[in-house]
N, C-alpha and C positions, 0 to 999 in steps of 0.2 A: 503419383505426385513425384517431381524431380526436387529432391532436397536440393538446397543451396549448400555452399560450401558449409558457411556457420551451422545451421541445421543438422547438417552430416554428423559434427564434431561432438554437437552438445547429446544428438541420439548416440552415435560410438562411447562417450563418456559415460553417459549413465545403463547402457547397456555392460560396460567394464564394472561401474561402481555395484552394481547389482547381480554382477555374476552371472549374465544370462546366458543358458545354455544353448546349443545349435538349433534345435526344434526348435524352438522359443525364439530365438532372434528369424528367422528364417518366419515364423508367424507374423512378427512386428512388420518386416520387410514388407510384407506381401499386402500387410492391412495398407502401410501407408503407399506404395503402389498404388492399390484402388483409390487413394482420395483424390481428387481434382486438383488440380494446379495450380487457379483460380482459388485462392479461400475464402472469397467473398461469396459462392456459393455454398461452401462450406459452412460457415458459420450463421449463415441467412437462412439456411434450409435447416440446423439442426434444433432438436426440441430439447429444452432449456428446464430444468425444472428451478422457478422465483428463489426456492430456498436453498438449490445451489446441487450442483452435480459430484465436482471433484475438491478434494480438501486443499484446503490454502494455509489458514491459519491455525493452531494450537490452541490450546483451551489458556495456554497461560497468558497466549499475543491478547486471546480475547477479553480476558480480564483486565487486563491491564487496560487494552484500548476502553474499556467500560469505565473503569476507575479514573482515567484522563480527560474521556467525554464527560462525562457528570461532573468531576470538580472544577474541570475548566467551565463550563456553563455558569454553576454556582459560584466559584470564585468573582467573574466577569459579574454577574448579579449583586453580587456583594463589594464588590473592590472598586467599582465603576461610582456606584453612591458613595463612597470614602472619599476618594480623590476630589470630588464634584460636591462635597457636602452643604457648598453654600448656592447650589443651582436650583432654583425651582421644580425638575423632574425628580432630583436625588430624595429631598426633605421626604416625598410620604415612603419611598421604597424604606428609608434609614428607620423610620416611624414603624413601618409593617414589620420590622425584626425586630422593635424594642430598642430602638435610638443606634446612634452611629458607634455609640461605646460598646455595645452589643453585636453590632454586625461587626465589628474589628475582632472579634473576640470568634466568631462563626469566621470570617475569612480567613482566619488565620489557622484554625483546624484543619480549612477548607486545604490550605495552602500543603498543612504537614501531612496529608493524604494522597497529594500530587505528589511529593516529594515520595513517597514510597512507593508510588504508582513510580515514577523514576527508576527510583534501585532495582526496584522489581522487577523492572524490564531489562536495565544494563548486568543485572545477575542472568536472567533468563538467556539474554544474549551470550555472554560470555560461557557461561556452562552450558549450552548448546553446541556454538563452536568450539568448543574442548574437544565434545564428545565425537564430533562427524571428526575433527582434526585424525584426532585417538582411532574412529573406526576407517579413518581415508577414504569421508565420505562428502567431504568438503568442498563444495565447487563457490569462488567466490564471485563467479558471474552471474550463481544462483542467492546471494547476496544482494543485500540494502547497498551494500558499497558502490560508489561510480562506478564506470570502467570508460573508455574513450569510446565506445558502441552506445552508451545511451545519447553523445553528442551526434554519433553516427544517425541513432534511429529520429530523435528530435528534428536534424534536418529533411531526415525521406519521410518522416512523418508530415512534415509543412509541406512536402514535396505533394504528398496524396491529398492532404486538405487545400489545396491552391488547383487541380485536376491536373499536374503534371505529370503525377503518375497513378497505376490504379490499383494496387496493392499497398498495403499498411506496411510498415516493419518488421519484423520477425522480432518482436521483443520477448523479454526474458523474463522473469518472475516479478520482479520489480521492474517497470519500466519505467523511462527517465522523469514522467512528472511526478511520481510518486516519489520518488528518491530525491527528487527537489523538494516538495514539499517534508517530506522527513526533517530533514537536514535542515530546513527552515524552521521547522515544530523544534527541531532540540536546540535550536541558535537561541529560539524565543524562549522557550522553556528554563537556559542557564541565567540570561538575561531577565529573567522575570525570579528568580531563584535569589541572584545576588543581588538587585535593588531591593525584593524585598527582606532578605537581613542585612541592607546597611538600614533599616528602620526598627529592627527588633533587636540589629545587636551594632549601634553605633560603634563602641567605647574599643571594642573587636578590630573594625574597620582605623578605627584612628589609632591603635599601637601598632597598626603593621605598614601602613601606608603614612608615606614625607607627609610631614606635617604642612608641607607646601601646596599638596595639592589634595590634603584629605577634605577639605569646606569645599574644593571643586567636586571631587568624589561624590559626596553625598549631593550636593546639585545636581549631578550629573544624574544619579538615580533616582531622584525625586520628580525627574521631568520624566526619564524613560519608565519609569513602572509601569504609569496608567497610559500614557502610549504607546507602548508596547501592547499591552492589554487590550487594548482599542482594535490596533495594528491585526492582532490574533485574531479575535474578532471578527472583523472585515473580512478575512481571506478565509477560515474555518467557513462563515456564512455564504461566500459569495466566489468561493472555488473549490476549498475539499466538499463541501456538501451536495454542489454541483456535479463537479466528475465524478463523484461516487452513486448519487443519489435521485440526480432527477435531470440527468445528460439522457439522450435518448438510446433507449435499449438498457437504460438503470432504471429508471422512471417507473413507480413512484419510488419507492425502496429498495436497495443490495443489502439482500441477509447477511451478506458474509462476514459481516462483526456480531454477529448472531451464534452464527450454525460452524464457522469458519470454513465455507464450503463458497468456491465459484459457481457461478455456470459456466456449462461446456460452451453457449455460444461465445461468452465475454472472455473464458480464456482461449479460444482459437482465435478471436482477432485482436488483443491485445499479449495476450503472452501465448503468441504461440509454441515455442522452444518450452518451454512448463511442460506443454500440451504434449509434447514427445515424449517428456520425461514422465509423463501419467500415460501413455500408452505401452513404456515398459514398467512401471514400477504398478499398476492396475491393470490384471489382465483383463476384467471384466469390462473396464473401456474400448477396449476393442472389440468386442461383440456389439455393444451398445453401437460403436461409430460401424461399424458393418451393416447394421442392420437399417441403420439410418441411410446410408449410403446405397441401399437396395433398394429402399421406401422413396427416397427420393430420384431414381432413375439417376447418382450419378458416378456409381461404381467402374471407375474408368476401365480394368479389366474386361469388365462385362460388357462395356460399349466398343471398346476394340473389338471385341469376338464378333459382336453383333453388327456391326460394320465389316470385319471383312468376310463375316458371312453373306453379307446383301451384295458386294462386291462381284462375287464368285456365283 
């Protein structure tokens, strides 16, 4: 396989970050050599194991994604009949918890469990990158953060879904809908934070905010909480659970909020640049992609040889 420019840089960097010796790079080189050029062969012929191949997430990313999934479901169960308490569907849900003064009482746990589920994650973040900072192991393209390449791959991505082109993006650990949808979870997340203590702590809201526009203030929260809420809703059901979950070649379930492990196929066609950096940082990946590469007849080495042996 002929890397691409970007390709090139992100294997030289982590081949730097990880200190690999001549032997050892000189192995890497030669593995990815044999892989085909085409990676839609590549990731279509390789064998995927459901509960995930190569590591992605942290046992802490996972907890927390755990703690965020359950209390956002139950909050949305709970908060939905609050808002709506004089609607006909809301009365038995309010009824089934022990009246609407009771389910206030459970959303609002619900709520200060999200909120830790929050810190938990912006501490986890923060003293993570300390540490890669501290050992100079920091790549921030291997980051949640934008960069002007996920606008890059979003347009060659439209490019390959429309047939104009036939190769996917060389994306990175995060690739760009993930990183929008991110950054949309923590838009909604502050915004669902501060409408609802302008309802648990008025008196707060109205010593620090003009007296002008603090009766606008709480108006303005009282309409966004529970559409906001909705909003979440909508998109959790009807796009992250989508592209995560029952897109094809997800379908029916991705463990990796589970096990915090990929598969080998989903990351060679979506994050393939990852996939380089698991081919030096996992030696045992490259035996694995070798042998597949033998099994499947497409070890491009071995097909040169065997071509210009028929040649001659």
């Amino acid at each position: 396989m002929k890397l691409s420019d970007e390709a090139r840089r992100v294997l030289e960097t982590s081949m730097r970050i990880n200190k690999t010796g001549d032997a050892e790079r000189r192995e890497i080189e030669d593995v990815i050599a044999r892989m085909p050029d085409d990676r839609v062969l590549l990731y279509k012929n390789v064998v995927s194991n459901p509960i995930g191949d190569l590591p992605r997430y942290s046992i802490h990313i996972r907890i927390q994604h755990m703690l965020t999934f359950v209390t956002f479901l139950m909050l949305a169960f709970t908060g939905l009949p609050i808002a709506f308490f004089g609607h006909y569907w809301a009365e038995p849900l309010n009824s089934v918890l022990g009246g609407v003064d009771v389910t206030r009482i459970i959303h609002r746990t619900l709520a200060a469990a999200m909120i830790f589920a929050m810190v938990y994650h912006i501490i986890t973040i923060i003293l993570g990158t300390a540490i890669k900072l501290k050992n100079k192991t920091f790549e921030l393209k291997r980051s949640i953060i934008p960069t002007l390449k996920d606008a890059r791959d979003f347009k060659h991505d439209l490019l390959y879904f429309a047939g104009k082109l036939d190769q996917r993006p060389e994306m990175d650990k995060f690739m760009y809908k993930q990183k929008l949808h991110y950054f949309a979870a923590a838009f909604g997340n502050f915004v669902m934070v501060i409408s609802g203590s302008s309802f648990l702590f008025p008196e707060f809201w109205a010593s620090i905010l003009p007296a002008s526009i603090a009766s606008y203030f709480q108006e303005m929260m009282r309409l966004s909480h529970p559409h906001e809420a909705l909003l979440a809703l909508l998109v959790i059901a009807f796009w992250h659970w989508y592209n995560v979950h029952l897109a094809p070649g997800r379908f029916p379930m991705q463990w990796t909020f589970l096990t915090g492990k990929i598969t080998r196929e989903h990351q060679i066609e979506e994050h393939f640049l990852e996939y380089l950096r698991c081919l030096v940082e996992i030696p045992s990946e490259r035996k694995e992609l070798l042998e597949m590469l033998a099994a499947r007849e497409l070890d491009q080495l071995d097909n040169t040889g065997a071509q210009g042996a028929q040649s001659q």
